[in-house]
C-alpha positions, 0 to 999 in steps of 0.5 A: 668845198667839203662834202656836207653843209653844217648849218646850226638851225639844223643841230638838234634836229635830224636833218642834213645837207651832203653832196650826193654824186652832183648834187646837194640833197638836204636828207629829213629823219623822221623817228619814232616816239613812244606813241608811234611805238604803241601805234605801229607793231613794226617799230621796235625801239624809240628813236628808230627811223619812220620814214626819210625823205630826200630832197634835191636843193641849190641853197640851204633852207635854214641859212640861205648858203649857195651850196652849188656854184653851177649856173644849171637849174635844179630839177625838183625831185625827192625820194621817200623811204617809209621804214614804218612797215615790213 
C-alpha cells in the first residue's frame, strides 16, 4: 500500500492524506492572501503558510476509502501549528 492517498476532491486544495509512523493523518494548509498580508506584519509573501492542522483518520473524508486495514480505533487528535506569528 503506497504511503499517501490520492483523492481528486483534494487536487486544488492544499490539503493531503500520508501514513505518519502508524497512522493516516489528512494534513490542511491554510496560506496566506493578499489580505492576510495587509493584516499581519509577520506574513511576508502570498502563498505562504498560516497555519497547518493535523488530523488523525481511518477513512478519507472527500471519497470514503478505508485507508487503515486495523481493526483497532482511532483515537481522535490533531496538531495545530499557527506560522502566523514570530
Amino acid at each position: 500500500m503506497s504511503d499517501n492517498h490520492k483523492c481528486e476532491s483534494m487536487a486544488l486544495a492544499e490539503a493531503w492524506i500520508e501514513k505518519s509512523g502508524r497512522y493516516w493523518v489528512l494534513n490542511i494548509n491554510s496560506v496566506a492572501t493578499e489580505q492576510d498580508l495587509e493584516d499581519n506584519h509577520y506574513l511576508e509573501e502570498i502563498g505562504q503558510t498560516i497555519r497547518q492542522v493535523t488530523i488523525q483518520i481511518k477513512f478519507c473524508p472527500y471519497c470514503g476509502f478505508k485507508l487503515s486495514k486495523s481493526r483497532n480505533n482511532v483515537i481522535p487528535g490533531f496538531e495545530l501549528h499557527d506560522f502566523s506569528k514570530w
